[in-house]
N, CA, C and O atoms as a DFTB+ gen file, in Angstrom:
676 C
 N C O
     1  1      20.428      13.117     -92.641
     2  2      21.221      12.527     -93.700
     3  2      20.464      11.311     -94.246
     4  3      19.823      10.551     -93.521
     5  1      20.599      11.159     -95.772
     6  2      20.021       9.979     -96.118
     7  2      20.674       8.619     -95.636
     8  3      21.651       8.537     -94.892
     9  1      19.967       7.566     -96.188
    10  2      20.859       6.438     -95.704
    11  2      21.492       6.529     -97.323
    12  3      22.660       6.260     -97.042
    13  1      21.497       6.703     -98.627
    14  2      22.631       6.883     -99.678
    15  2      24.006       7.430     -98.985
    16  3      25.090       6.853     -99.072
    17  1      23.768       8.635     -98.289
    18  2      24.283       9.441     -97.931
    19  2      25.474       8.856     -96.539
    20  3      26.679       8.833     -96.286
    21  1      24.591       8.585     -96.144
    22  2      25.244       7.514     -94.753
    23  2      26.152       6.253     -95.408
    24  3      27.381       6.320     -95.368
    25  1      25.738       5.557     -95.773
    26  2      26.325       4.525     -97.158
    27  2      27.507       4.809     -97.828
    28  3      28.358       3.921     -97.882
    29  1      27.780       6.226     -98.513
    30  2      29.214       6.726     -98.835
    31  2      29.468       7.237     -98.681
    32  3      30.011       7.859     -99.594
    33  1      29.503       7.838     -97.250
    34  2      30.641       8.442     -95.607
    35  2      30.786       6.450     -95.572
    36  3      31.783       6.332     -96.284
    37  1      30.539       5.551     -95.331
    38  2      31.005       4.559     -94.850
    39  2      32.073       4.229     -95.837
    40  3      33.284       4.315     -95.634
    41  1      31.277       3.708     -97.301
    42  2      32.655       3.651     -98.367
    43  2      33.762       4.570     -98.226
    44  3      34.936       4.274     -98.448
    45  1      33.341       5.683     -97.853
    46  2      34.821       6.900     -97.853
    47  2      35.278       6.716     -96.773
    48  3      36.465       7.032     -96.700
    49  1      34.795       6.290     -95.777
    50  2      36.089       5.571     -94.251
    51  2      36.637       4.172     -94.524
    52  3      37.715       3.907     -93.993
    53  1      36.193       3.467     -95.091
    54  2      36.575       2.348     -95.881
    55  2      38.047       2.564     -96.713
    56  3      39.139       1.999     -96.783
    57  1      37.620       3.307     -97.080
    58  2      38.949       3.642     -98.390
    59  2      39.855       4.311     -98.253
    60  3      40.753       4.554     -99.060
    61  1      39.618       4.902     -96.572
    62  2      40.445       5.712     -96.839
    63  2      42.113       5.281     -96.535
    64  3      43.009       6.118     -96.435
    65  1      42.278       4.015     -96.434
    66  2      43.344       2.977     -96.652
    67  2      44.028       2.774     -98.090
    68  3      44.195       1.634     -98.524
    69  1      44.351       3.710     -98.692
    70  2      44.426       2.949    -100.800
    71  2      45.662       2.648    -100.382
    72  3      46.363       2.972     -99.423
    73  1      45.810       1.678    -101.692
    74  2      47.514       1.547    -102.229
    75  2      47.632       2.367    -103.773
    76  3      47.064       2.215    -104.855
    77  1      48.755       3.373    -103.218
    78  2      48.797       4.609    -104.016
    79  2      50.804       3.975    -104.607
    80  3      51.629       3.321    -103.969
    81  1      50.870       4.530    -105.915
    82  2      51.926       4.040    -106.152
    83  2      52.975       2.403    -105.724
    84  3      54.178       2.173    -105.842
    85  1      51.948       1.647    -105.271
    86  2      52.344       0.309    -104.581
    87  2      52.482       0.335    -103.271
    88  3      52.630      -0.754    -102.716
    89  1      52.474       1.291    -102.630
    90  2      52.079       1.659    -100.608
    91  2      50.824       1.620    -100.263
    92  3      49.927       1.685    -101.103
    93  1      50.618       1.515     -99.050
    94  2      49.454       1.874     -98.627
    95  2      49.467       3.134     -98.147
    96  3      50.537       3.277     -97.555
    97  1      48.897       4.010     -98.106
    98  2      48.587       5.167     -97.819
    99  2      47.336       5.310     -96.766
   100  3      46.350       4.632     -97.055
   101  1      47.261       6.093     -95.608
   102  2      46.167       6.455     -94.752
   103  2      45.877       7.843     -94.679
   104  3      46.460       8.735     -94.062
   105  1      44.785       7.876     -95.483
   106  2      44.126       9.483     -95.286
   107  2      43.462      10.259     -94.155
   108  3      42.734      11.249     -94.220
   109  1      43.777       9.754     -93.386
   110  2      43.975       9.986     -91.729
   111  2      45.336       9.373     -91.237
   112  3      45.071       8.694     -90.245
   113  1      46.290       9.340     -91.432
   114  2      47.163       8.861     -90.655
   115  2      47.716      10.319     -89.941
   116  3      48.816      10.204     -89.399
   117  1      47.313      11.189     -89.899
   118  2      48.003      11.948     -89.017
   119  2      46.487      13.404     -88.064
   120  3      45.472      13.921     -88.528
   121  1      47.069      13.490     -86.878
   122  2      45.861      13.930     -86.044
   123  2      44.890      15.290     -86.792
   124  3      43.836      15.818     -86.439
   125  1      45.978      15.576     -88.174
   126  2      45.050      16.588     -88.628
   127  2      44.246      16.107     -89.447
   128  3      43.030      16.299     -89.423
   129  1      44.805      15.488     -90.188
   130  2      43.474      14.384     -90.936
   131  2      42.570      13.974     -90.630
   132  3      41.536      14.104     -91.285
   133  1      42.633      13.474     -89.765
   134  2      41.920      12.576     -88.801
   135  2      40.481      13.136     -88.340
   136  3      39.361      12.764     -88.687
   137  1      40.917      14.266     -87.344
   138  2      40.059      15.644     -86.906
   139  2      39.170      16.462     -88.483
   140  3      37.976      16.713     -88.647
   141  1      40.092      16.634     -89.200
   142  2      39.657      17.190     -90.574
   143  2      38.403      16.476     -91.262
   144  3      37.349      16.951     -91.685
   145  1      38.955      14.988     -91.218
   146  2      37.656      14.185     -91.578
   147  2      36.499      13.786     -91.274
   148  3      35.558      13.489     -92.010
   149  1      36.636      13.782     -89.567
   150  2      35.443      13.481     -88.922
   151  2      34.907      14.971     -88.610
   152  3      33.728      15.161     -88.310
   153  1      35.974      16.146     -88.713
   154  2      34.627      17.158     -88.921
   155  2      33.446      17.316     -90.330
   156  3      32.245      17.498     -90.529
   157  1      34.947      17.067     -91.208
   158  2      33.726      17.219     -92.868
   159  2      32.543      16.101     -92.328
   160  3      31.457      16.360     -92.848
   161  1      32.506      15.203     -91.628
   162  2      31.309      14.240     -91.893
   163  2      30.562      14.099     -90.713
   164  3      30.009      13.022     -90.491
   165  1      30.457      15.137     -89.838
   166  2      29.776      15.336     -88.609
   167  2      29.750      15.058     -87.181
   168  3      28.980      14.838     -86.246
   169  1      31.486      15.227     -87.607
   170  2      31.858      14.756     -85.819
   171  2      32.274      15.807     -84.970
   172  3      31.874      16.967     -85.069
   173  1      33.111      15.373     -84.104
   174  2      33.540      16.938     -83.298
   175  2      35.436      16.922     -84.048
   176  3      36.212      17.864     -84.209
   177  1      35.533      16.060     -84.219
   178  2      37.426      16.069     -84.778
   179  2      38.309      15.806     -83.505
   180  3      39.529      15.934     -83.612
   181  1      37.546      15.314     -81.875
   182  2      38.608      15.123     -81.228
   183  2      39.220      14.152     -81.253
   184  3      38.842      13.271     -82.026
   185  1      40.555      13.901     -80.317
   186  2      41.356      13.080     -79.917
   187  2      40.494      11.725     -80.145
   188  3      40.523      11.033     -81.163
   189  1      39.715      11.492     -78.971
   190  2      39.497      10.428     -78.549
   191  2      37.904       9.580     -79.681
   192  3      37.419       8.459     -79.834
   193  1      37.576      11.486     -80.378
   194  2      36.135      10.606     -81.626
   195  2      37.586       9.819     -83.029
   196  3      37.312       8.934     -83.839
   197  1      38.587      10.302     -82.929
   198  2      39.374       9.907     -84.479
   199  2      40.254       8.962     -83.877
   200  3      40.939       8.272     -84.632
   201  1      40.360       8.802     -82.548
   202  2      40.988       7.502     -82.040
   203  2      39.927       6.058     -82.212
   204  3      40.245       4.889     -82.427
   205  1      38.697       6.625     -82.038
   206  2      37.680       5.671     -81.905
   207  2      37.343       5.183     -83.493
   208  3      37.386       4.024     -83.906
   209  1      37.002       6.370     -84.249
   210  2      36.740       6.007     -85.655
   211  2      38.235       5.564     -86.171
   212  3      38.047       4.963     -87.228
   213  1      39.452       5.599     -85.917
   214  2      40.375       5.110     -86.755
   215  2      40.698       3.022     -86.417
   216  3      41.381       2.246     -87.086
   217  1      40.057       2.815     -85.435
   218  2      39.757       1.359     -84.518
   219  2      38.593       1.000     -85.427
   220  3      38.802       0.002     -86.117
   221  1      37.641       1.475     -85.552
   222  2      36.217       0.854     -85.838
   223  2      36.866       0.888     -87.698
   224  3      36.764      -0.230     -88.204
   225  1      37.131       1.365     -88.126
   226  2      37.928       1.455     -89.439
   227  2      38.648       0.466     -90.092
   228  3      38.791       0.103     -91.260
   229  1      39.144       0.066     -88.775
   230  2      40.128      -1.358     -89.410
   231  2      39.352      -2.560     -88.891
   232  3      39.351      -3.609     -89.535
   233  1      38.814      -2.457     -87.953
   234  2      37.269      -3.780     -87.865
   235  2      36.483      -3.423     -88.866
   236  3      36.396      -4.272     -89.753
   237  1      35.961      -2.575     -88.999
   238  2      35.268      -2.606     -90.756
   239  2      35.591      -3.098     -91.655
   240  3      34.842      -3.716     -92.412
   241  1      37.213      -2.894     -91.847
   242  2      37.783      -3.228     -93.151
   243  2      38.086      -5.163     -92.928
   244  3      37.952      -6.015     -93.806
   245  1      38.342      -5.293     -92.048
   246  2      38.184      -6.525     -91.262
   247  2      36.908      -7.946     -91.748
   248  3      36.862      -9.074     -92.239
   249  1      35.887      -6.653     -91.070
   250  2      34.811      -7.812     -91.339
   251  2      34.238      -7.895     -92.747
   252  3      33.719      -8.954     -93.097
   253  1      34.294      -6.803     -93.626
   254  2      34.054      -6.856     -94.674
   255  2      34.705      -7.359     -95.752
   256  3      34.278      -7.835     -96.804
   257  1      36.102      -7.136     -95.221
   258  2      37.119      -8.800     -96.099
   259  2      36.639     -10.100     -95.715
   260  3      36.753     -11.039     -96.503
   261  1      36.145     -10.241     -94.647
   262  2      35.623     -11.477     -94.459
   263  2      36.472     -12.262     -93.492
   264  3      36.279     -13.432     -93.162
   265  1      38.177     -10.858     -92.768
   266  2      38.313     -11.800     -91.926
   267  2      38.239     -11.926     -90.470
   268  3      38.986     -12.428     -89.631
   269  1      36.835     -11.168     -90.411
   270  2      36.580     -11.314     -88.855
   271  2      35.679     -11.593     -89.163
   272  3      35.340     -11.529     -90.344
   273  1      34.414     -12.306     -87.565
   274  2      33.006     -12.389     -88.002
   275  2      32.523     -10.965     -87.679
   276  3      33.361     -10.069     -87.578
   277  1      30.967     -10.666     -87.480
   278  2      30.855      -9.328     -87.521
   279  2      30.744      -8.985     -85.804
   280  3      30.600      -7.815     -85.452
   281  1      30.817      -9.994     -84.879
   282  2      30.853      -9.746     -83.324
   283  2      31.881      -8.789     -83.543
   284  3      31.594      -7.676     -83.104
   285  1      33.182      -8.901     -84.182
   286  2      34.115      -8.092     -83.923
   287  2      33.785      -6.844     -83.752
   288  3      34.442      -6.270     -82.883
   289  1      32.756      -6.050     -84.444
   290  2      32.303      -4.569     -84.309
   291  2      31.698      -4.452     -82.772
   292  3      31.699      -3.381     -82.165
   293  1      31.194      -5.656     -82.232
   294  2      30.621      -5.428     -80.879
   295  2      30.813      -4.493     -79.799
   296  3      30.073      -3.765     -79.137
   297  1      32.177      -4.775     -79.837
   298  2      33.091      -3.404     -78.733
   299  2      32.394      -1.965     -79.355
   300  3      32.072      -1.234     -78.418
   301  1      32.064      -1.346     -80.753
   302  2      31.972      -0.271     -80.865
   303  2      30.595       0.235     -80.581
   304  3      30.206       1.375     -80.839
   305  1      29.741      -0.925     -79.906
   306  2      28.279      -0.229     -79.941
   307  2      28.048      -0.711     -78.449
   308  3      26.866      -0.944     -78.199
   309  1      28.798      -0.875     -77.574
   310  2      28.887      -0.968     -76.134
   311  2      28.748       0.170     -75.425
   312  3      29.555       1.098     -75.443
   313  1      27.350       0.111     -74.551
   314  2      26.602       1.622     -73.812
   315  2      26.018       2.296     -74.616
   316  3      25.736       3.410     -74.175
   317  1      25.604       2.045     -75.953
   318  2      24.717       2.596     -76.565
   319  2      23.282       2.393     -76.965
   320  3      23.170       1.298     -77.516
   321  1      22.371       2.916     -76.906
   322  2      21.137       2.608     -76.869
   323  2      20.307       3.365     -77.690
   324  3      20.707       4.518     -77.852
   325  1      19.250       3.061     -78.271
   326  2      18.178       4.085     -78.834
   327  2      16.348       4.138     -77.999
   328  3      15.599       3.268     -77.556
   329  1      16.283       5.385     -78.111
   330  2      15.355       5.915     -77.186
   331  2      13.881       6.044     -78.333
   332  3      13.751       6.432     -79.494
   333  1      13.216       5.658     -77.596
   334  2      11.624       6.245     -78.689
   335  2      11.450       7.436     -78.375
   336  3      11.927       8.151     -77.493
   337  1      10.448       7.645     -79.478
   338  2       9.736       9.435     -78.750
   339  2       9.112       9.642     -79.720
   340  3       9.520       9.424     -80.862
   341  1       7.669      10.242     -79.324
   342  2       6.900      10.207     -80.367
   343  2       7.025      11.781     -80.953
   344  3       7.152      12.594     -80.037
   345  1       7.010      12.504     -82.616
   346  2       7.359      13.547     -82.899
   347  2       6.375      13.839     -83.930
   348  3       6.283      12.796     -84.577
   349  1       5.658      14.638     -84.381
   350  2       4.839      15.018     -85.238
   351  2       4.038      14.210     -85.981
   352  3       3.780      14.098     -87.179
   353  1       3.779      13.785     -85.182
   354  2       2.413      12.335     -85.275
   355  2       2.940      10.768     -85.415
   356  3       2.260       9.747     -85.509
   357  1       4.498      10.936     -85.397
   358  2       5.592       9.275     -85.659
   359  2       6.262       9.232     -84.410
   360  3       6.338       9.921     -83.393
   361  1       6.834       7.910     -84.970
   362  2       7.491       7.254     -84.031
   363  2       9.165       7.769     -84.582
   364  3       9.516       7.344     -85.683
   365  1      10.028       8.563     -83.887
   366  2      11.407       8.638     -83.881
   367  2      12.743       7.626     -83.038
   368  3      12.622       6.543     -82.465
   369  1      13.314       8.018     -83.135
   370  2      13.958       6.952     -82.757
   371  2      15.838       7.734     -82.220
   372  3      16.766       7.772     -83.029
   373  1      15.911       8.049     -81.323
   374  2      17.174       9.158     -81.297
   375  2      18.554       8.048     -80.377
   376  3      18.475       7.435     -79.313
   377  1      19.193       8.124     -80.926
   378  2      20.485       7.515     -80.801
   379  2      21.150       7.931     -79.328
   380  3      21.272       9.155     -79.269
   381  1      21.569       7.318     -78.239
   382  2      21.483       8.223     -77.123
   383  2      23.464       7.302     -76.751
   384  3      23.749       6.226     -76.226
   385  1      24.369       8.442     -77.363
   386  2      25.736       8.094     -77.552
   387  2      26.469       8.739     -77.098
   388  3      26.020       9.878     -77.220
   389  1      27.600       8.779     -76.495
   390  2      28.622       9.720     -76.147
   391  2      29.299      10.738     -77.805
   392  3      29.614      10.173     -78.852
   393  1      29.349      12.001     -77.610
   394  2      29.471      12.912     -78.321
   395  2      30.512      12.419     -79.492
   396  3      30.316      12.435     -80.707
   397  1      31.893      11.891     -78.644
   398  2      32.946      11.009     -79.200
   399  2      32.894       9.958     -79.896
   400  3      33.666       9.901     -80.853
   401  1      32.059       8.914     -79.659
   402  2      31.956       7.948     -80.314
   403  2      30.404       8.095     -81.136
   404  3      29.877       7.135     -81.698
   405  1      29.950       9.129     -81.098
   406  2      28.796       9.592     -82.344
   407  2      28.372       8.863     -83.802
   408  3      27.349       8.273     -84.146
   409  1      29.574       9.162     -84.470
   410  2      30.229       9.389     -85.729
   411  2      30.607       7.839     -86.235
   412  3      30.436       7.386     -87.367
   413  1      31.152       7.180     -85.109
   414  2      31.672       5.598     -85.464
   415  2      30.516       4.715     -85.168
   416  3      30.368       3.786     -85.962
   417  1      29.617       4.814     -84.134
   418  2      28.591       3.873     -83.649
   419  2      27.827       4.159     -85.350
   420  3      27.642       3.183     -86.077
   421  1      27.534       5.244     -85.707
   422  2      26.738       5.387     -86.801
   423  2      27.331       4.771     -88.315
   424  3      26.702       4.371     -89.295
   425  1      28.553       4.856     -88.111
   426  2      29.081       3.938     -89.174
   427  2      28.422       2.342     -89.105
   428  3      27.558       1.746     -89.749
   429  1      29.360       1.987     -87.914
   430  2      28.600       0.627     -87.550
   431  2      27.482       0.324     -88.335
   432  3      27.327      -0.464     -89.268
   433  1      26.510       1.346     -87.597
   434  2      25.025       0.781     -87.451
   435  2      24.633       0.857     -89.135
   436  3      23.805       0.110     -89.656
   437  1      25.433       1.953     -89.889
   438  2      25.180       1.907     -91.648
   439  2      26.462       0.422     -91.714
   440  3      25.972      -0.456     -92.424
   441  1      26.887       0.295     -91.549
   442  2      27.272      -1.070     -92.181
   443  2      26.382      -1.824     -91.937
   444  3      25.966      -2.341     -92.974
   445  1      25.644      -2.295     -90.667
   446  2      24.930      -3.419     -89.844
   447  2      23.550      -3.214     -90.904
   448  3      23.122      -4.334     -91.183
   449  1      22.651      -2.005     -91.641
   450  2      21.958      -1.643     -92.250
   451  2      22.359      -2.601     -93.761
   452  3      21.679      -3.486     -94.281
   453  1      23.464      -2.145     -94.122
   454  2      23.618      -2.580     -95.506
   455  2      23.212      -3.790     -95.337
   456  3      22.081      -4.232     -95.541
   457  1      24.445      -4.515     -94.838
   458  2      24.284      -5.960     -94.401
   459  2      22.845      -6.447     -94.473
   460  3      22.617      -7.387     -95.235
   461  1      21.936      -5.965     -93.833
   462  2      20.185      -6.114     -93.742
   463  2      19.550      -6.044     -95.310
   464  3      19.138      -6.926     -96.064
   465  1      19.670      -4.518     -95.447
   466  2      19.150      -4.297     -96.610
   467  2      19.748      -5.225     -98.263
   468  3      19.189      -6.057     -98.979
   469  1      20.754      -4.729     -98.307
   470  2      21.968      -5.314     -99.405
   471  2      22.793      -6.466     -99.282
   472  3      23.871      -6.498     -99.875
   473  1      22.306      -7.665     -98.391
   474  2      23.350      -8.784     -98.374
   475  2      24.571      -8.869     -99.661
   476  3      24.240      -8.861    -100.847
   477  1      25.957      -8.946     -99.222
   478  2      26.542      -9.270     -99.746
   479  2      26.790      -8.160    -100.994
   480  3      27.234      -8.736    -101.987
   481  1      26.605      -6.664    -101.189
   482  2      26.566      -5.760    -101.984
   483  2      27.935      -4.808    -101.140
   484  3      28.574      -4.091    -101.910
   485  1      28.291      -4.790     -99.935
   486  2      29.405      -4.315     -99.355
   487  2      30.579      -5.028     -99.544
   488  3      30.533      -6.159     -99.059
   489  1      32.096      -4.587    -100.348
   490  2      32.131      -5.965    -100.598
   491  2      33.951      -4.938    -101.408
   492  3      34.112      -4.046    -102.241
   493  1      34.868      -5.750    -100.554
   494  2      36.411      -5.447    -100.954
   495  2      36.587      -5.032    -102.458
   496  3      35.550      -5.485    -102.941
   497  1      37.193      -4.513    -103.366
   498  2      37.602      -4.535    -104.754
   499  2      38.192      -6.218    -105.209
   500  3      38.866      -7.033    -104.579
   501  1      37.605      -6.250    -106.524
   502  2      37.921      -7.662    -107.259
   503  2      39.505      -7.920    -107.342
   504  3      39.856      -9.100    -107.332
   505  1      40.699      -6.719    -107.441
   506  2      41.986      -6.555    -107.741
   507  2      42.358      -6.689    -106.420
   508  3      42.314      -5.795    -105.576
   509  1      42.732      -7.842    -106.257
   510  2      43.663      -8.373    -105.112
   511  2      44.601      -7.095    -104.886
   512  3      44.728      -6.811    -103.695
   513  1      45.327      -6.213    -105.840
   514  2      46.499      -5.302    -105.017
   515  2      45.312      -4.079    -104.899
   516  3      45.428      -3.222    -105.775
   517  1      44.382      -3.912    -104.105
   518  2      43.874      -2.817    -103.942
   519  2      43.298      -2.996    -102.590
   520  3      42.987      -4.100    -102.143
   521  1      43.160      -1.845    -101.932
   522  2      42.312      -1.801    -100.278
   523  2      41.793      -1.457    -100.627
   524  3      41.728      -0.469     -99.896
   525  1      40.636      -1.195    -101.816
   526  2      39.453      -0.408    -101.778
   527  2      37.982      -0.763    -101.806
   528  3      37.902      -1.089    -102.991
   529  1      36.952      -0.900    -101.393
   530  2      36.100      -1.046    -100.952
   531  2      34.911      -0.584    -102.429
   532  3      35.348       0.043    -103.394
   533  1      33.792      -0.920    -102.360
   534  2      32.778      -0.610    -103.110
   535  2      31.289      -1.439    -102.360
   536  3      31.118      -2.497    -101.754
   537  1      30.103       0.090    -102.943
   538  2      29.283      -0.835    -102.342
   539  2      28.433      -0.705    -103.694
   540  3      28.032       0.283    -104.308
   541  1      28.271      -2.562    -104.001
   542  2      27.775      -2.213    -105.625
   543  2      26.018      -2.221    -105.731
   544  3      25.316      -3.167    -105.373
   545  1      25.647      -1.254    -106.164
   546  2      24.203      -0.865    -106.359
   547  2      23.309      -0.969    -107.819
   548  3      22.252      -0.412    -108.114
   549  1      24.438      -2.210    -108.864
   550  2      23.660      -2.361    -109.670
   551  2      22.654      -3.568    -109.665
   552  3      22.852      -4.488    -108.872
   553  1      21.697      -3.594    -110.433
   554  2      20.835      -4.534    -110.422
   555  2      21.052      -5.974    -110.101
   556  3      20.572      -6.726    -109.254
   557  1      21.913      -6.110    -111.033
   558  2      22.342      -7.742    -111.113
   559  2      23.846      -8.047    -110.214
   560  3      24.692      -8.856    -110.592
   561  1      23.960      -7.149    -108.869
   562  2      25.039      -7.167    -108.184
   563  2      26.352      -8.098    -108.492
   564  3      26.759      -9.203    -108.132
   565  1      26.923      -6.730    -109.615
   566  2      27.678      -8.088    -110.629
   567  2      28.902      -7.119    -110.438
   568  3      29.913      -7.417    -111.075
   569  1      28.937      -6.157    -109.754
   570  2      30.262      -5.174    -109.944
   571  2      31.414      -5.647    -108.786
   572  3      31.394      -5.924    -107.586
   573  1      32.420      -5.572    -109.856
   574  2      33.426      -6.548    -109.012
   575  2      34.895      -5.442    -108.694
   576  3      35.666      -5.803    -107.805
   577  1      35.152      -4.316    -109.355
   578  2      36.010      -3.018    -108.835
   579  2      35.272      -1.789    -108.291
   580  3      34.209      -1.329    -108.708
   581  1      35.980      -1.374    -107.351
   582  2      36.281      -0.584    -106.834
   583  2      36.280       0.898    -108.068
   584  3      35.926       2.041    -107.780
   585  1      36.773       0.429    -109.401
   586  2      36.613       1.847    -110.112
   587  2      36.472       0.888    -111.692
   588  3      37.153      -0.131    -111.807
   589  1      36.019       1.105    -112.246
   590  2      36.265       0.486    -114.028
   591  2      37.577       0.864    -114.191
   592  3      38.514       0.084    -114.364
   593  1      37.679       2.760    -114.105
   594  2      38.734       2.925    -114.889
   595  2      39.835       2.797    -114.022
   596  3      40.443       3.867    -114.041
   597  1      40.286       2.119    -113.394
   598  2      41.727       1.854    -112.477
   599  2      41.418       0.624    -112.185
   600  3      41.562       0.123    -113.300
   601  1      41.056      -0.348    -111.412
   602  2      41.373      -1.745    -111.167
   603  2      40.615      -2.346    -112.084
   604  3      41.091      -3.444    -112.376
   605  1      39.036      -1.932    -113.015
   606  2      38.672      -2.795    -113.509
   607  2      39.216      -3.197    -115.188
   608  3      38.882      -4.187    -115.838
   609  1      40.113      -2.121    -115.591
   610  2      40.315      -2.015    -116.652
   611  2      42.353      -2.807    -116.238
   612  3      42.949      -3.435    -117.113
   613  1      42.674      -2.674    -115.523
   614  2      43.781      -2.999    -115.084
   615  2      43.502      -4.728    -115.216
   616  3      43.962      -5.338    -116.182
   617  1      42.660      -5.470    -114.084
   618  2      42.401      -6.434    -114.156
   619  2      42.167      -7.508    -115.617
   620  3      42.636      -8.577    -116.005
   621  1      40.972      -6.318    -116.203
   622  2      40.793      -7.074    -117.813
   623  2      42.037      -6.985    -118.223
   624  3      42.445      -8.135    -118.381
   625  1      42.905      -6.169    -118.495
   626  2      44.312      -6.333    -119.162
   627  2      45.063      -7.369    -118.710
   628  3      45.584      -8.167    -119.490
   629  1      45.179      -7.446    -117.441
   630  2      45.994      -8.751    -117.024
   631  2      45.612     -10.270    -117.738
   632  3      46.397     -11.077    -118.236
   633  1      44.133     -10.363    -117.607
   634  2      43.807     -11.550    -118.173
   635  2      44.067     -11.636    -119.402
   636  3      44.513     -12.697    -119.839
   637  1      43.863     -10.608    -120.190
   638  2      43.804     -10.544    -121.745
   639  2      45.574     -10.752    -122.059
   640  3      46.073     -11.024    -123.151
   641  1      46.222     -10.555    -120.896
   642  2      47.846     -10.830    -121.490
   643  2      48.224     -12.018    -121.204
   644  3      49.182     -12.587    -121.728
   645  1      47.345     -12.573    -120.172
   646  2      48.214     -13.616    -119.698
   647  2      47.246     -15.170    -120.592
   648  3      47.889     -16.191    -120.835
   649  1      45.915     -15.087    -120.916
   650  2      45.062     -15.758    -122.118
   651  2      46.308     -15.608    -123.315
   652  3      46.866     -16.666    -123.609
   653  1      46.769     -14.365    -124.012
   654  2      47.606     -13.953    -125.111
   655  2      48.340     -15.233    -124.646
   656  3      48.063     -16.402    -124.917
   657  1      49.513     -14.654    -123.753
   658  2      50.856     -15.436    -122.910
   659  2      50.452     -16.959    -122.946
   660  3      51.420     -17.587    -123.372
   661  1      49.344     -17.833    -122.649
   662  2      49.289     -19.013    -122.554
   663  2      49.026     -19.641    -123.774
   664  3      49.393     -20.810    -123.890
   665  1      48.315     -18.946    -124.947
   666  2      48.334     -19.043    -126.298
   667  2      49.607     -19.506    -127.023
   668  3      49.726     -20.619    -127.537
   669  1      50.309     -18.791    -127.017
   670  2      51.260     -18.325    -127.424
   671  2      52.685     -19.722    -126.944
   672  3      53.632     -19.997    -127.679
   673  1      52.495     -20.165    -125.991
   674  2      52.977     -21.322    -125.500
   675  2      53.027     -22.920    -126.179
   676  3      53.525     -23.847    -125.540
């Protein structure tokens, strides 16, 4: 898998928290979901891998609001290690994890990546009523929703009524 690729499987566990009609909604909140999702994205779908990824999920969402530091992920990369080995003339590098917690250590480690690569490009939606997440990849890391056409176009309207509204006073 690429790391693009790795990058939004993370945004899509990120999100998968929205506020849909003014609720929050969990697109895993129930064991078939759950299993369903971590198979589409390369897990096994058990009990104890969608117990683990639904924990590391809300420390994600956590540290990337900004309100944990990032030790908080610590617990999820406990007993895990990476092994060398040399493979068709390189150096590899193989992840040596319990089957279960596979899927979440690798989240982690693509958040812990961004963080490296992209300071400060992982990063909540600008619309305070939204759980949604974005990781912005334009040049001038200036993108502040989660979508143009739903919070960012929502947001400009608010201002543009409430600029009108104070005018108007």
């Amino acid at each position: 898998m690429t790391d693009r690729a790795r990058e939004d499987v993370l945004v899509e566990l990120l999100n998968t928290t929205p506020v849909v009609q003014g609720s929050v909604t969990d697109a895993l909140g129930t064991a078939a979901e759950g299993r369903a999702w971590a198979r589409g994205h390369g897990g096994t779908g058990s009990g104890e891998e969608v117990a683990f990824l639904l924990a590391a999920r809300s420390a994600l969402q956590e540290v990337v609001r900004g309100r944990r530091d990032p030790e908080y992920l610590s617990e999820f990369l406990q007993g895990v290690s990476s092994v060398p080995r040399i493979r068709d003339g390189g150096l590899e590098w193989t992840l040596q994890v319990p089957d279960a917690h596979r899927l979440t250590v690798e989240l982690v480690l693509t958040w812990a990546h961004v963080g490296e690569t992209r300071p400060g490009r992982l990063k909540p939606c600008g619309n305070p009523e939204c759980r949604r997440f974005l990781l912005d990849r334009s040049k001038p890391n200036s993108a502040r929703w989660c979508s143009m056409a739903e919070c960012g176009n929502r947001m400009k309207a608010r201002r543009h009524y409430q600029r009108v509204k104070e005018s108007q006073t």
